[in-house]
VEXDREN-2710 file (C-alpha; in Angstrom, 1 decimal):
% VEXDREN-2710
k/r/px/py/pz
1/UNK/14.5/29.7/33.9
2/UNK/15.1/30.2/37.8
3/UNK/13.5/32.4/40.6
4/UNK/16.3/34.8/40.6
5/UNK/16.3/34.7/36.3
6/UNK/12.7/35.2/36.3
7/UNK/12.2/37.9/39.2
8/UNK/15.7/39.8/37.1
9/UNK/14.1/39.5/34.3
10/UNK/10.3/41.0/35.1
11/UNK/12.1/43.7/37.6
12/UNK/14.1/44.9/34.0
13/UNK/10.7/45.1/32.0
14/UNK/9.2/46.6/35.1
15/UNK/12.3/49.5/35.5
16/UNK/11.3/52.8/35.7
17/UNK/14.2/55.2/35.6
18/UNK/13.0/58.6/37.0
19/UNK/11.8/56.5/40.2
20/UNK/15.7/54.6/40.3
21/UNK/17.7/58.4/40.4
22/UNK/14.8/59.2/43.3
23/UNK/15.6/56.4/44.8
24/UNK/19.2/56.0/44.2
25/UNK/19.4/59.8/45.7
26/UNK/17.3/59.0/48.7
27/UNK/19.9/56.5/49.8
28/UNK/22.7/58.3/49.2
29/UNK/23.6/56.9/45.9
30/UNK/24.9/53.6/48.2
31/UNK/22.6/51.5/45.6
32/UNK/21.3/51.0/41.9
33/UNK/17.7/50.8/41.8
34/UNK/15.2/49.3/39.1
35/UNK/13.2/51.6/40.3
36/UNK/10.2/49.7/41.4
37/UNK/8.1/50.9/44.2
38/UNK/7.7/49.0/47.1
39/UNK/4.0/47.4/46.6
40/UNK/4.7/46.7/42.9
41/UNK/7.8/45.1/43.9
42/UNK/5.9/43.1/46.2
43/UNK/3.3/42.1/44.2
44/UNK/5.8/40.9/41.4
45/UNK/7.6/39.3/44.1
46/UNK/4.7/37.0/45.1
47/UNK/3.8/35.7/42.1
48/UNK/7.4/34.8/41.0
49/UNK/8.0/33.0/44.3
50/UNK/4.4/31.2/43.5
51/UNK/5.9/30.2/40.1
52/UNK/8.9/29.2/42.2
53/UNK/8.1/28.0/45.2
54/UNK/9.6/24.5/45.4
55/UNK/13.4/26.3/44.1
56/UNK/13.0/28.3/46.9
57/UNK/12.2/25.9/50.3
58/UNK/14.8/23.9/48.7
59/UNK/17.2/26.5/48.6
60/UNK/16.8/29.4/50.6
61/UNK/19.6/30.2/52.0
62/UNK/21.7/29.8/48.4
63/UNK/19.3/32.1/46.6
64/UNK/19.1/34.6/49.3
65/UNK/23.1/35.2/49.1
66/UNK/22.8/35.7/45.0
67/UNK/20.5/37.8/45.4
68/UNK/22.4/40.0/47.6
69/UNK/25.6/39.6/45.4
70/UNK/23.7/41.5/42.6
71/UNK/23.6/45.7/42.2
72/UNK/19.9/46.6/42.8
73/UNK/19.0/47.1/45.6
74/UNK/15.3/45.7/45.1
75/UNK/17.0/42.3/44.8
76/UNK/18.3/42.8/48.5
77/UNK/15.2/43.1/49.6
78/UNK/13.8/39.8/48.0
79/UNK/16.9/38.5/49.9
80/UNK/15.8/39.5/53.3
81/UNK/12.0/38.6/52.6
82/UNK/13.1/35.1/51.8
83/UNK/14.6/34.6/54.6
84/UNK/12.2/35.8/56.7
85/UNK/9.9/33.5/55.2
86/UNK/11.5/30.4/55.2
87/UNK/13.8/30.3/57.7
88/UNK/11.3/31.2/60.6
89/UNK/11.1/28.5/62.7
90/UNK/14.1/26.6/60.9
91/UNK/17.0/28.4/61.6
92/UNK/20.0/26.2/62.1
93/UNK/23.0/27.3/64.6
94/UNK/25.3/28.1/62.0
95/UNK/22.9/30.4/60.4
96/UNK/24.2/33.3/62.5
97/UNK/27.2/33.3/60.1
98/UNK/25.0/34.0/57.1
99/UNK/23.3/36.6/59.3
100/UNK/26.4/38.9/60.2
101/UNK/27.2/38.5/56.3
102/UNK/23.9/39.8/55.5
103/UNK/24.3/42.7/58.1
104/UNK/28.2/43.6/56.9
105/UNK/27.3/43.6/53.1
106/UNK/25.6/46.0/51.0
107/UNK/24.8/48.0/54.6
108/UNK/22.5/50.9/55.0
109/UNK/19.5/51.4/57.4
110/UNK/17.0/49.9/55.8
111/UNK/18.2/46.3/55.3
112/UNK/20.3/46.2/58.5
113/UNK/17.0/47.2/60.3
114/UNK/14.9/44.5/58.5
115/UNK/17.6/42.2/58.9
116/UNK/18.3/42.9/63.2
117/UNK/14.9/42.7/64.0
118/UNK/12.8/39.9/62.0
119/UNK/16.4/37.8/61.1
120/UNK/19.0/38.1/64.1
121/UNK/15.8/38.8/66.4
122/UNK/13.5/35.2/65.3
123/UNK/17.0/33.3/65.4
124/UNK/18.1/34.4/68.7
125/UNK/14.6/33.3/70.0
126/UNK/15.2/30.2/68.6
127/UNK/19.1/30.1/70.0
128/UNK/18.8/32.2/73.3
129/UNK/21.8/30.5/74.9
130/UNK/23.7/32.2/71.7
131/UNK/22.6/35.7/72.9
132/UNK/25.4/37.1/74.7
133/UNK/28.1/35.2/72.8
134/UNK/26.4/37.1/69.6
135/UNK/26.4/40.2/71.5
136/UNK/30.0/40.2/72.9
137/UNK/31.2/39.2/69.2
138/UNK/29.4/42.0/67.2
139/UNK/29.3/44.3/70.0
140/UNK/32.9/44.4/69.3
141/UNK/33.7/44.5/65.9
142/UNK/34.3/48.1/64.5
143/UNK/31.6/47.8/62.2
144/UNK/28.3/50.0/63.2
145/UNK/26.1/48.0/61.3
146/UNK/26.8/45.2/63.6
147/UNK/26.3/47.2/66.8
148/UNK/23.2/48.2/65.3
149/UNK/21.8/45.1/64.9
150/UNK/22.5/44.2/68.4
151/UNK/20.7/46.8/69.9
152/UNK/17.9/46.5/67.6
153/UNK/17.5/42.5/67.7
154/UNK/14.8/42.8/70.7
155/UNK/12.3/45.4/68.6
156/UNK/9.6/43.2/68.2
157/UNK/9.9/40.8/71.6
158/UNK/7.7/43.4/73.7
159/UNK/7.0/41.1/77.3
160/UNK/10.5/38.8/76.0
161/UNK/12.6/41.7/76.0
162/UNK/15.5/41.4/78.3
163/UNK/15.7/44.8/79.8
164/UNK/18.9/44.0/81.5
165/UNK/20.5/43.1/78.2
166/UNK/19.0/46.1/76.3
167/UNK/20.0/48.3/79.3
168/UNK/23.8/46.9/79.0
169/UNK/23.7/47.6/75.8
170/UNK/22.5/51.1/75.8
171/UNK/25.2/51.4/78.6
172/UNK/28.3/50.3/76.5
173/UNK/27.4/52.2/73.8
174/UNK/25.8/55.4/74.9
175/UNK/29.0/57.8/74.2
176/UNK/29.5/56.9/70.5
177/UNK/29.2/59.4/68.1
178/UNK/28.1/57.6/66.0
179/UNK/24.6/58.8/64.6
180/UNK/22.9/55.2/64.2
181/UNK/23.8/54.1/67.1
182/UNK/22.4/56.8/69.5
183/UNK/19.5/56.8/66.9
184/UNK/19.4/52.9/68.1
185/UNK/19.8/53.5/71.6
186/UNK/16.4/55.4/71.3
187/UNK/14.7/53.4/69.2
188/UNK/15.2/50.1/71.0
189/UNK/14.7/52.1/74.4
190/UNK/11.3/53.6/73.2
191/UNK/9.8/50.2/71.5
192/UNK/10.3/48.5/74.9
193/UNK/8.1/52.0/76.3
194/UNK/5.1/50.7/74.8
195/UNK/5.2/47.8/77.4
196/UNK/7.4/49.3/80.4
197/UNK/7.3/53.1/79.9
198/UNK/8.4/53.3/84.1
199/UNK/11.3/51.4/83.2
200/UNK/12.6/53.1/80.5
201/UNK/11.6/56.5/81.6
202/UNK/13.8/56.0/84.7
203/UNK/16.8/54.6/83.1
204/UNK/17.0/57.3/80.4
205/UNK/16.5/60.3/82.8
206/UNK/19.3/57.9/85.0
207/UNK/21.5/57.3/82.6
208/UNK/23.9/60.0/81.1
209/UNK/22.4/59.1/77.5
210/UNK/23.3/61.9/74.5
211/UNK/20.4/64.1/73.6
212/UNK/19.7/62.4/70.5
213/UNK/19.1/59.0/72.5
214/UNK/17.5/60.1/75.3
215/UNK/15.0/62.4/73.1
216/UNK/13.9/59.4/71.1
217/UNK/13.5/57.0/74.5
218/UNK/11.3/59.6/75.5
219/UNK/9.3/60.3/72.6
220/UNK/6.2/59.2/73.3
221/UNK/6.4/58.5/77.3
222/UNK/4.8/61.9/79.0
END
C-alpha cells in the first residue's frame, strides 16, 4: 500500500462519529470529517509519513493534490502539512499555480489561512519579484478566498513585511462587505503591531477602515 492508502485506511479505523457531526457542524457542514482530533490526527500523521517518507519527497506535490480531491476534511489538512514540509525551501516558479488551486478548492478559513501564510507566504519569499504580479492577479479575481490570501501572505514576516504593500492592500479593499476580508484587514494590520504598533495605529485611525477592521488593527495597541 501507499501513503495516502495507508493514512485512509488508519483515519477509517480511527473515525469517531459523534466528534465528525461536531465537527462537520462547526464548519458549517462545508466538510465530511473522520472525526479525528487534531493531536491524534497528528500523531497518526507522523508515523505514516515515517512509514512513507521516500513516496512522499519524491512526490509531494502529486500526493498533496489527491489528498485534497478526497471528502474529509482531515485529508486537506495532511495536504497543506505536506507541503509545508517539503516544499520549504524548494518551491519552483510554477508552484504558485498549484497554490491558487489549493486556495480556490475545498475553501473555508482554516485551510485558506494555513495555506496564505506558511504556503503563498514561504514562496513569495523565495519569488519576491512575483509579489505584485501575484497580488494584481488574485487581488482581482472575484473569489474572496484569493483576496484573503493576499492580505494574509505577510503574517509571519514581522521586520520583512512590506508595509507599503500591506497598506495598499488594506487600501483597495477596505469597503468590501465582505466579512473575511475586513476580518483580514485587521488581522494582517494587527500582526504587523507586534513590530510597528506606531505605524499601524496611525494608518488605521488615518484610514476610513470599517469598524470591524479597524477594531481588530487595534486590538492590542493602547
Amino acid at each position: 500500500m501507499g501513503f495516502i492508502e495507508d493514512l485512509e485506511k488508519v483515519f477509517a479505523e480511527k473515525s469517531n462519529l459523534k466528534n465528525a457531526i461536531a465537527m462537520a457542524k462547526y464548519m458549517r457542514n462545508h466538510f465530511s470529517f473522520f472525526g479525528i482530533k487534531t493531536d491524534e490526527r497528528r500523531r497518526i500523521f507522523k508515523k505514516i509519513c515515517e512509514e512513507n517518507k521516500q513516496e512522499i519527497e519524491d512526490k509531494p506535490r502529486e500526493i498533496a493534490l489527491k489528498l485534497y480531491s478526497k471528502k474529509q476534511r482531515e485529508l486537506h489538512y495532511c495536504a497543506i502539512e505536506i507541503l509545508k514540509k517539503q516544499l520549504k525551501g524548494n518551491y519552483k516558479k510554477e508552484d504558485i499555480q498549484l497554490i491558487e488551486k489549493l486556495i480556490v478548492t475545498n475553501s473555508w478559513w482554516d485551510s485558506v489561512d494555513t495555506i496564505a501564510k506558511n504556503i503563498l507566504g514561504e514562496y513569495l519569499l523565495e519569488y519576491p519579484l512575483e509579489t505584485e504580479k501575484v497580488i494584481e492577479r488574485f487581488s482581482n479575481f472575484e473569489n474572496m478566498w484569493l483576496t484573503r490570501s493576499v492580505l494574509l501572505f505577510q503574517l509571519g514576516y514581522k521586520q520583512k513585511t512590506n508595509f507599503d504593500l500591506l497598506k495598499s492592500g488594506c487600501e483597495k479593499h477596505k469597503n468590501s462587505n465582505e466579512f473575511f476580508i475586513q476580518k483580514a484587514i485587521g488581522w494582517s494590520l494587527r500582526e504587523y503591531g507586534k513590530t510597528n504598533p506606531e505605524a499601524v495605529r496611525n494608518f488605521a485611525n488615518q484610514t476610513n477602515l470599517k469598524p470591524l477592521s479597524k477594531k481588530e488593527a487595534l486590538k492590542n495597541i493602547s
